[in-house]
C-alpha positions as CSV (number, residue, x, y, z in Angstrom):
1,X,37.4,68.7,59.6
2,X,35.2,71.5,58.4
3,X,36.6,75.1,58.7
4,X,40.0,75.7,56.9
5,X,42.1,78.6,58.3
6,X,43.7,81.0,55.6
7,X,46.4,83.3,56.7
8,X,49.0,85.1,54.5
9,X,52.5,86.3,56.7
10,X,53.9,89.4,55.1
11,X,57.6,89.5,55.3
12,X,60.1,91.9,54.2
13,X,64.1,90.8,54.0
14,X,66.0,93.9,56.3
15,X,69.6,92.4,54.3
16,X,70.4,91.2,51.4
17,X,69.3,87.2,50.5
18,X,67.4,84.5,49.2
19,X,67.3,80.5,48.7
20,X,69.9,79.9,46.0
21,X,70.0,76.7,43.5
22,X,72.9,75.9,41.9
23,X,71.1,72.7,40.7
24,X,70.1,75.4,38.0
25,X,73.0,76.0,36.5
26,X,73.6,74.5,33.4
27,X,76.4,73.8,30.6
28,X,75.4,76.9,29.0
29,X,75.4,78.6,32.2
30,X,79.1,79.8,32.1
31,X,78.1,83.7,33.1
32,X,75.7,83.2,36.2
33,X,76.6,83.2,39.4
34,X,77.6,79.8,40.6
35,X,74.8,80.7,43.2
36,X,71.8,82.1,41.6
37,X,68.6,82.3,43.0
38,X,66.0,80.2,43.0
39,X,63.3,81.0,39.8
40,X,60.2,79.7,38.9
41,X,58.9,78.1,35.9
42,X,58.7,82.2,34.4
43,X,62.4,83.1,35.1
44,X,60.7,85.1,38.3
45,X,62.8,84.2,41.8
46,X,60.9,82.9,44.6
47,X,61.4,81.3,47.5
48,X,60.5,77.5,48.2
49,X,58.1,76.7,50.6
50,X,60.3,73.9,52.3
51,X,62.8,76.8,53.1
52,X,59.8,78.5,55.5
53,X,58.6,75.6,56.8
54,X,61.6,74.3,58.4
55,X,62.4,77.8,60.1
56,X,58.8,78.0,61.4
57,X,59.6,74.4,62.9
58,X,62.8,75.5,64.2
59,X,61.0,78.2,65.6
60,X,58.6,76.3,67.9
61,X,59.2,74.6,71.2
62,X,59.6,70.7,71.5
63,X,56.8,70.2,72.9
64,X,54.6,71.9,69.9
65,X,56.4,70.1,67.2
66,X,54.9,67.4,66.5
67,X,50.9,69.3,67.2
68,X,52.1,72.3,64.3
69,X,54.6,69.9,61.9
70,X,54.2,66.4,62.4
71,X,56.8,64.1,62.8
72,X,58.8,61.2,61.6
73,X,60.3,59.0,64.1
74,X,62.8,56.3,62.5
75,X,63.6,52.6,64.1
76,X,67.3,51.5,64.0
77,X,67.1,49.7,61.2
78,X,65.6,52.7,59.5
79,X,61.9,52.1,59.2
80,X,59.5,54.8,60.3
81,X,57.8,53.7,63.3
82,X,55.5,57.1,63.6
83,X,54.3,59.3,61.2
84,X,52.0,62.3,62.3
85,X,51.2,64.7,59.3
86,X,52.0,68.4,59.3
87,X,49.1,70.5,60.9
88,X,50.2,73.7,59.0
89,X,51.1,73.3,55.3
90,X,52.7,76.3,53.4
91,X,50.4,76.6,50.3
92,X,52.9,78.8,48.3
93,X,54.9,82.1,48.3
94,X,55.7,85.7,46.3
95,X,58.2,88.0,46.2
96,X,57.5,91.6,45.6
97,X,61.2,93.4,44.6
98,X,61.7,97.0,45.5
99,X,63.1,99.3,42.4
100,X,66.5,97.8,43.3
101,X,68.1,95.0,40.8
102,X,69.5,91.3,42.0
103,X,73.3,92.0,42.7
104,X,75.6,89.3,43.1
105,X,78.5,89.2,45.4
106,X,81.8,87.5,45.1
107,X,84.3,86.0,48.1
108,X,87.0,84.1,48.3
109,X,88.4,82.0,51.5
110,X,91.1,82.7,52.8
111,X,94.3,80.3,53.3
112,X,95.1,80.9,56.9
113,X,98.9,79.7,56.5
114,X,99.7,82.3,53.7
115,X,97.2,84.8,54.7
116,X,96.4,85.2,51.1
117,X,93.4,83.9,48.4
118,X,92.9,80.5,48.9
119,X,93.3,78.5,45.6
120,X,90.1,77.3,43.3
121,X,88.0,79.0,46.2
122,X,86.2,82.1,44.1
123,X,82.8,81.9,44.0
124,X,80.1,84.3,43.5
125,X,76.3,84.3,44.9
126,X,73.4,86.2,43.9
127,X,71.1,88.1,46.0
128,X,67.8,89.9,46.5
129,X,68.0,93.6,47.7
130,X,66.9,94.3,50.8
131,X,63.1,95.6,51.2
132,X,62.2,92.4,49.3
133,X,58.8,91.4,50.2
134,X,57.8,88.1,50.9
135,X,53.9,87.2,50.8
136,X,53.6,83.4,52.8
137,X,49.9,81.8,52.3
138,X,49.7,79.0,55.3
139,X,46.3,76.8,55.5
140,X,45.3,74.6,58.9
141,X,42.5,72.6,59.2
142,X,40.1,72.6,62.3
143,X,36.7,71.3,63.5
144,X,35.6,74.4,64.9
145,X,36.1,78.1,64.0
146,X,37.6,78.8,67.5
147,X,40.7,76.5,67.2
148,X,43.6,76.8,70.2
149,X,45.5,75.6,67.2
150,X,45.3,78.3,65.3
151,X,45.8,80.5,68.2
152,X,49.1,78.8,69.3
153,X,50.2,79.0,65.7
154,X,50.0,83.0,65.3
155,X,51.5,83.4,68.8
156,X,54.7,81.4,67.3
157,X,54.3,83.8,64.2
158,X,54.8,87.0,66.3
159,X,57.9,86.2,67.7
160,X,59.3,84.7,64.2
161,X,62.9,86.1,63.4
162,X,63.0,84.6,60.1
163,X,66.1,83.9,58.4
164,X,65.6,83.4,54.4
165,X,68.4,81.3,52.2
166,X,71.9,80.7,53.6
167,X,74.4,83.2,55.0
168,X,72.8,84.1,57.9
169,X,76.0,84.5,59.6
170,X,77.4,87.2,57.5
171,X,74.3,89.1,57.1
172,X,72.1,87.8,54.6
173,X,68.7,86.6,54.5
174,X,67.6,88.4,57.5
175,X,64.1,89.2,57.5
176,X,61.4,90.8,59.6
177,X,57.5,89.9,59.9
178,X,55.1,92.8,58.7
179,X,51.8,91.4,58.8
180,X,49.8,88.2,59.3
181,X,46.2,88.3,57.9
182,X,43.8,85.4,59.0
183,X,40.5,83.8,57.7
184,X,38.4,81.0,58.6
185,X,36.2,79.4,56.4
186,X,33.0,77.1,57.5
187,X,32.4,74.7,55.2
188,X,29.3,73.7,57.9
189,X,27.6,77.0,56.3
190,X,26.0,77.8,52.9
191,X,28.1,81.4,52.9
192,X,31.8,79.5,53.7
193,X,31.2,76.4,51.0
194,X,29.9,78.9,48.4
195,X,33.1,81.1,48.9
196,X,35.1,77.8,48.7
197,X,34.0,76.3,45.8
198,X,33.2,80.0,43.6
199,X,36.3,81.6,44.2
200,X,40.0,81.0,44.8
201,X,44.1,81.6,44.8
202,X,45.0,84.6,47.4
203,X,41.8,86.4,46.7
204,X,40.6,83.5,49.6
205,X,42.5,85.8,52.0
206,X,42.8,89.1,50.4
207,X,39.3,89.6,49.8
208,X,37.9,89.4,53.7
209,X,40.9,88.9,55.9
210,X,41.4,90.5,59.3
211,X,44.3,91.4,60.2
212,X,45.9,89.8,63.3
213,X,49.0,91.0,63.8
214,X,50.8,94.3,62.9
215,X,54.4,95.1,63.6
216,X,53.7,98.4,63.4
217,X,51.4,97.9,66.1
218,X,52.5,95.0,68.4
219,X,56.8,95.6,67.3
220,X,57.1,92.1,66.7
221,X,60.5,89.6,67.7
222,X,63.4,91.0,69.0
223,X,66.8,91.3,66.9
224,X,69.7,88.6,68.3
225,X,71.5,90.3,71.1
226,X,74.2,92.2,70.4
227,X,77.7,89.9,71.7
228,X,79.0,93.5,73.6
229,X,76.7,96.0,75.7
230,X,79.0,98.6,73.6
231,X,78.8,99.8,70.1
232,X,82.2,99.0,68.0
233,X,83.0,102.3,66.2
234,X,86.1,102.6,64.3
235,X,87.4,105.4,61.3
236,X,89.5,105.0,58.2
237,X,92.7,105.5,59.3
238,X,94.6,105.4,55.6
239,X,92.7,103.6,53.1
240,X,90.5,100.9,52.4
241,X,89.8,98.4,49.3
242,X,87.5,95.8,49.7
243,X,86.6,95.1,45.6
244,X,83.8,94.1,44.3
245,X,85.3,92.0,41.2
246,X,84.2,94.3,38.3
247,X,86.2,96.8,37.0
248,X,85.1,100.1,35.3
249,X,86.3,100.2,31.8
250,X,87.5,103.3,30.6
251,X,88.6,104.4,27.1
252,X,92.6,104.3,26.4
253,X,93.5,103.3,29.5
254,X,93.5,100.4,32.6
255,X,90.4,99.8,33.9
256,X,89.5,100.7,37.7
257,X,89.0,97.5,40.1
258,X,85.4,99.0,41.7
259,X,85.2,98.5,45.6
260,X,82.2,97.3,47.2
261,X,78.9,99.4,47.7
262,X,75.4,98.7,48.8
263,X,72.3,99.2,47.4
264,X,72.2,102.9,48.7
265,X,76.0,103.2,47.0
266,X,77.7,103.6,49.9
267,X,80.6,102.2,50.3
268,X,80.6,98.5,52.9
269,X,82.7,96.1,54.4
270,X,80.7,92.8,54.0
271,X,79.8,90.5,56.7
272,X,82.4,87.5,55.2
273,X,85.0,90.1,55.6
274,X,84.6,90.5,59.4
275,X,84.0,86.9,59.9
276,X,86.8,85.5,57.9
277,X,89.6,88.4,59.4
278,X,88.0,87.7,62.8
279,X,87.9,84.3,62.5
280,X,91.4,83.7,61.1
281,X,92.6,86.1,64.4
282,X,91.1,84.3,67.1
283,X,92.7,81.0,66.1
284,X,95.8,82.6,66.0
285,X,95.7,84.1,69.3
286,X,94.8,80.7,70.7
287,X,97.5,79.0,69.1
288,X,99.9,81.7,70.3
289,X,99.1,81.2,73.9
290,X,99.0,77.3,73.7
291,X,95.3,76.4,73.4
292,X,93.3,74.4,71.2
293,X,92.6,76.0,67.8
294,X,91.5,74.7,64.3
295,X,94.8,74.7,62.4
296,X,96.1,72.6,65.5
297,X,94.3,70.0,64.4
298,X,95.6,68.1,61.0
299,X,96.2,72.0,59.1
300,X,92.6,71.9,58.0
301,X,91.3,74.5,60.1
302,X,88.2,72.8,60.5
303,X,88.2,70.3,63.4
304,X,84.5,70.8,64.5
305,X,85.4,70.6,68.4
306,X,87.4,73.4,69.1
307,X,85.6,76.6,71.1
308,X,86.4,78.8,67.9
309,X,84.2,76.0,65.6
310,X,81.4,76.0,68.2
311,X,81.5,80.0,68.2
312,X,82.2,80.9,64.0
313,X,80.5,77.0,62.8
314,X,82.6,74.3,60.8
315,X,82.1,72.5,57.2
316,X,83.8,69.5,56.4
317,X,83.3,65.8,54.6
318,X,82.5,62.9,56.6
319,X,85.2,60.0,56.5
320,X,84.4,57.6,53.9
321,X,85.9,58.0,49.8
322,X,84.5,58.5,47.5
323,X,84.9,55.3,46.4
324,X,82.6,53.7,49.1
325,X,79.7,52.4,48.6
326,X,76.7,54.9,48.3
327,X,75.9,54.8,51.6
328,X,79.0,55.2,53.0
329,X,80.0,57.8,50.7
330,X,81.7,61.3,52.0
331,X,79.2,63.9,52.6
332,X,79.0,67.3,53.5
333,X,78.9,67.7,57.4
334,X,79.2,70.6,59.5
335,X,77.3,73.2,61.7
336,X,75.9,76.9,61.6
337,X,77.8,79.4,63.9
338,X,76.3,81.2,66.4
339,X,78.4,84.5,66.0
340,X,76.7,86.7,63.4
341,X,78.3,89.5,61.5
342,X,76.6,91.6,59.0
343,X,77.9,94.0,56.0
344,X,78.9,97.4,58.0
345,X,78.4,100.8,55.6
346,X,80.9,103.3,55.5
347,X,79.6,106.8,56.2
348,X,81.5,109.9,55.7
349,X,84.1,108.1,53.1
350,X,85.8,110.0,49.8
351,X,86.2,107.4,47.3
352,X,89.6,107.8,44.9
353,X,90.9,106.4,42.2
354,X,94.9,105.7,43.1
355,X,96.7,104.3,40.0
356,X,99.6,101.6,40.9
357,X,102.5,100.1,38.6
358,X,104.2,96.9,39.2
359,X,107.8,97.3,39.4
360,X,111.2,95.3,37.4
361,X,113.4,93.7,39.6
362,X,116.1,93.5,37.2
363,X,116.2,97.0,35.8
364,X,114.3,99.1,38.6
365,X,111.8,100.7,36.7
366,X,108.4,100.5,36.0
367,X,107.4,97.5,34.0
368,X,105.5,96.7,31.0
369,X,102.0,96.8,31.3
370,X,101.8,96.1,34.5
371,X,100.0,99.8,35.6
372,X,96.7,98.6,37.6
373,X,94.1,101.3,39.0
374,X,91.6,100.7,41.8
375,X,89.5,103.1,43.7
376,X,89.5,103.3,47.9
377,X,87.9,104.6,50.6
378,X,89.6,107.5,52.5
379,X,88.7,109.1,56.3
380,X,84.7,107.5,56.8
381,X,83.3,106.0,60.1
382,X,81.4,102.3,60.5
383,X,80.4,100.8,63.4
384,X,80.6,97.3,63.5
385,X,77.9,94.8,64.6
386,X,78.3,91.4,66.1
387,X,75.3,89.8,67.7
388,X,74.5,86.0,69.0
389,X,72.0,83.3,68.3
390,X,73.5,81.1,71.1
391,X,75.7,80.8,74.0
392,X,79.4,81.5,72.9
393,X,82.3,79.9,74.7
394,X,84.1,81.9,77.0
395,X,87.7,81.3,75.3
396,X,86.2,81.9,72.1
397,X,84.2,85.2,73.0
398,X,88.5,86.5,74.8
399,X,90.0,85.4,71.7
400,X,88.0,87.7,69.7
401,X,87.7,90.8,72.1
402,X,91.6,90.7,72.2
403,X,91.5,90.1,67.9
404,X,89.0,93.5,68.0
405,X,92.2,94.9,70.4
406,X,94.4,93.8,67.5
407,X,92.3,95.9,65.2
408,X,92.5,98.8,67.2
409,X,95.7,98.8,67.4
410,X,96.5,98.6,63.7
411,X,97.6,95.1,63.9
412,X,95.0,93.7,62.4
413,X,94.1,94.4,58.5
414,X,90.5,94.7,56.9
415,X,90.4,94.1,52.6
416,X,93.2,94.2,50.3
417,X,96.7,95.5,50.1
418,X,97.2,95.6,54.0
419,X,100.9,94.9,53.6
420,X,101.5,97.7,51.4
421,X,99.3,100.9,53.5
422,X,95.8,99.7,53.5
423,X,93.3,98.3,55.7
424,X,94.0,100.2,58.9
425,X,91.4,101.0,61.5
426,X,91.5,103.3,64.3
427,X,88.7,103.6,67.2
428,X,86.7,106.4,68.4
429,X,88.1,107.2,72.0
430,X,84.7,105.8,73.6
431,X,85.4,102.3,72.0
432,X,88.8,102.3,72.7
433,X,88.2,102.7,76.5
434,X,86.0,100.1,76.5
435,X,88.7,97.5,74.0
436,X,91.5,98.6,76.7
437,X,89.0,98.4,79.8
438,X,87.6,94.4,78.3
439,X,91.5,93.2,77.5
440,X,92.4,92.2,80.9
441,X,89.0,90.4,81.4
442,X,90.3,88.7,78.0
443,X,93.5,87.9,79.2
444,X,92.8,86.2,82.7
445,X,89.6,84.4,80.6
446,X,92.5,82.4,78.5
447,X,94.8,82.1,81.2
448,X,92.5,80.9,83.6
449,X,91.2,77.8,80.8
450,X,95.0,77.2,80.3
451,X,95.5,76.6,84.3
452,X,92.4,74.5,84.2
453,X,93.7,72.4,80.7
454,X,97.1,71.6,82.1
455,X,95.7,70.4,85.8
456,X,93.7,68.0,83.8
457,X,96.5,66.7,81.4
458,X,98.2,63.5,83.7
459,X,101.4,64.2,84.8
C-alpha cells in the first residue's frame, strides 16, 4: 500500500470526564482521588487511544466491522480461528484544558433498605472540565488516493457521539466532534515520500490538511433523545444541600460543609443524584404493586433481569470464590444502562449558611460540640434532563414517570436532610399538567403487565 491517509478529529468534552486509572494509585497515594485520571509519562492527563478506538467500533454497523477494525473470531476451545488487522489505527491523542482546574467529585451509594449512606461505599473521581479539547490523529492505509475506505470512515466520523471515560449515565464524558482534518500522502510520488521521510509528528496533518468536516458547518450527530417530548422543570420549594465533601474553614468557629457547584459556580444537582433517588423509587413502586424488582431478588438490588436493571444497568460478581481457580475466579460482570441523567444547574438560587446543633437526649439542651454549619440552596429553578441510548421497558419507563409524580408531589426527597425540611421540589404548572396528565398512562402500563404476569403463572 502506497498512500497513507492522515486525519486528526477535534473533539471537545460538553460535561465533565475523562478515562480514569486507579492502577496509578500508589501506597503513597493516600490524598488522590481513588479515581484519578489517566497521566502520561509528564504528569499531563491524556486519554488512551484504546478508549477511542472501541467507541469508533461501537460506532459502526456490523457489517463495517471487520473492513474499519479487524476482527478476532475465537474457536470453542479458545483458539483464534480468524484474525483480520485493524484498517484504522489511532496514532495518539492530546488534550487542550480550558482555564478551568481538574475537580474531583465525591458519591456514595445508597442502601436502599435504610435509605441512608451505604457502608465502605465513599469514593471520589476526578474529572476534566468541560470545554476540554481532545485532538485524535487516525492513519489508514490505501493503494490509491481515492479510497471508498477512507470515505466510509469520515461518514462514520460525522455522526460520532462520542462518550469519553466512564459515567456516561450520569453525565460525564460526553463529548461532541468539532473538526476532522484529512491528508493523503503518495508515497508513489517524489513530493509525498520527501514529506514522509523529511518531516513528521502532527505537523504531517497540520501543515497541509483540508478540512473535511465542520460542525459548525454540517451540525454534526444528534444528542440521545430526550425519554419525554416535555421539559421537566421544577423550583426549590424549601431548601436544598447536596455537599460537595469539603468544608470551608473559618477562624474560631465550625467549618461550613460547601454544597456542590459547577465550573461556572452555580449551584447543581449531579447526574448520580437523579439516578440513584430515581432509581431507588422505581423499584419501590414495583415492589409496592407486586412486580418484579431488584431487592426482590436475594436483597442485593442487583439481579440483572428485572425491567428496572435493563433500564438504569446492573454491576455484580460472577459466581465462582475467590478461592477458585484463576479461571474460575469471581469477576466483575454487569451492563451499561440506557437511561442517562446528567448534573442539572440551579439557576436563580440564594445560597445560605444555616448553622445546626445536635441536641442531649438526657438533659434537653444543646450538646457539646456538636454545632455543625452547612450552606443550602433557597427558591432557584432546574430543569431536569433524562434522555435514552436504547429502548426502555415499558414497566420501567411507568415506574419512573409515577417516581417524577412522587417528586412533584413532595414525596420524594433530592440531597441531604430530607427528613428534617430539605430536599423538596415543586413543579412549574406546565410540568405538572403534563406529570398528572402521564400518571394514568403510568398506572394502566403496570396494571396491564400485572394482568398479563399472573395469566401466565399456572394455576
Amino acid at each position: 500500500m502506497s498512500v497513507i491517509h492522515l486525519l486528526r478529529a477535534e473533539l471537545e468534552l460538553t460535561t465533565p470526564g475523562g478515562v480514569t486509572a486507579p492502577e496509578s494509585l500508589t501506597i503513597g497515594s493516600v490524598l488522590r482521588p481513588d479515581l484519578p485520571v489517566a497521566t502520561d509519562g509528564w504528569g499531563n492527563p491524556y486519554v488512551p487511544g484504546t478508549s477511542l478506538a472501541g467507541s469508533l467500533r461501537d460506532h459502526a454497523p456490523e457489517d463495517e466491522r471487520e473492513t474499519l477494525f479487524g476482527t478476532v473470531e475465537q474457536a470453542e476451545d479458545g483458539t483464534a480461528t480468524k484474525v483480520v488487522a485493524s484498517t484504522v489505527r489511532v496514532l495518539g491523542t492530546r488534550l487542550e484544558l480550558p482555564d478551568a482546574e481538574r475537580t474531583v467529585r465525591r458519591r456514595t451509594a445508597v442502601d436502599r433498605h435504610r435509605a441512608a449512606a451505604q457502608e465502605n461505599t465513599l469514593h471520589s473521581r476526578e474529572l476534566l472540565p468541560a470545554g476540554t479539547k481532545l485532538l485524535v490523529w487516525l492513519r489508514i492505509d490505501t493503494d490509491t488516493v481515492r479510497s471508498a475506505v477512507v470515505d466510509t470512515f469520515i461518514d462514520r466520523l460525522t455522526t460520532w457521539r462520542p462518550y469519553i471515560g466512564g459515567g456516561r449515565t450520569t453525565g460525564h464524558g460526553h463529548a461532541r466532534l468539532l473538526r476532522v482534518l484529512h491528508r493523503s500522502i503518495d508515497l508513489g510520488t517524489a513530493e509525498g515520500l520527501s514529506a514522509w521521510l523529511l518531516s513528521g509528528g502532527p505537523d504531517l496533518v497540520n501543515d497541509r490538511a483540508t478540512v473535511v468536516y465542520d460542525h459548525a458547518k454540517h451540525g454534526g450527530a444528534t444528542p440521545a433523545p430526550p425519554l419525554f417530548d416535555h421539559p421537566l422543570r421544577f423550583r426549590v420549594a424549601d431548601a436544598l444541600h447536596i455537599g460537595s465533601g469539603e468544608r470551608l474553614e473559618r477562624t474560631d468557629r465550625t467549618g461550613v460543609a460547601t454544597v456542590l457547584r459547577g465550573t461556572d459556580a452555580l449551584p447543581l444537582v449531579p447526574g448520580t443524584t437523579w439516578k440513584g433517588v430515581l432509581r431507588a423509587r422505581c423499584e419501590f413502586i414495583l415492589r409496592s404493586v407486586g412486580a418484579d424488582a431488584c431487592t426482590s431478588v436475594g436483597g442485593t438490588g442487583l439481579c440483572g433481569d428485572c425491567d428496572i436493571c435493563v433500564a438504569f444497568g446492573w454491576t455484580g460478581k460472577s459466581g465462582a470464590h475467590d478461592d477458585a481457580p484463576d479461571e474460575e475466579r469471581r469477576r466483575s460482570i454487569g451492563a451499561r444502562g440506557r437511561l442517562l441523567f446528567t448534573d442539572t444547574p440551579l439557576h436563580g438560587g440564594r445560597i445560605r449558611t444555616r448553622n445546626h446543633v445536635a441536641l442531649d437526649r438526657v438533659f434537653g439542651g444543646a450538646r457539646d460540640e456538636a454545632l455543625f454549619t452547612e450552606e443550602t440552596v433557597e427558591d432557584g429553578d432546574l430543569t431536569l434532563t433524562i434522555r435514552t441510548d436504547g429502548e426502555i421497558p415499558q414497566t420501567a419507563r411507568a415506574a419512573l414517570l409515577l417516581a417524577l409524580c412522587d417528586l412533584a408531589d413532595g414525596r420524594l426527597g433530592v440531597g441531604g436532610g430530607t427528613t428534617r425540611g430539605y430536599g423538596t421540589l415543586a413543579p412549574h404548572p406546565d410540568t405538572a399538567a403534563f406529570l398528572n396528565e402521564q400518571r394514568g398512562r403510568a398506572m394502566a402500563t403496570l396494571r396491564a403487565h400485572l394482568d398479563a404476569t399472573t395469566e401466565e403463572v399456572p394455576a
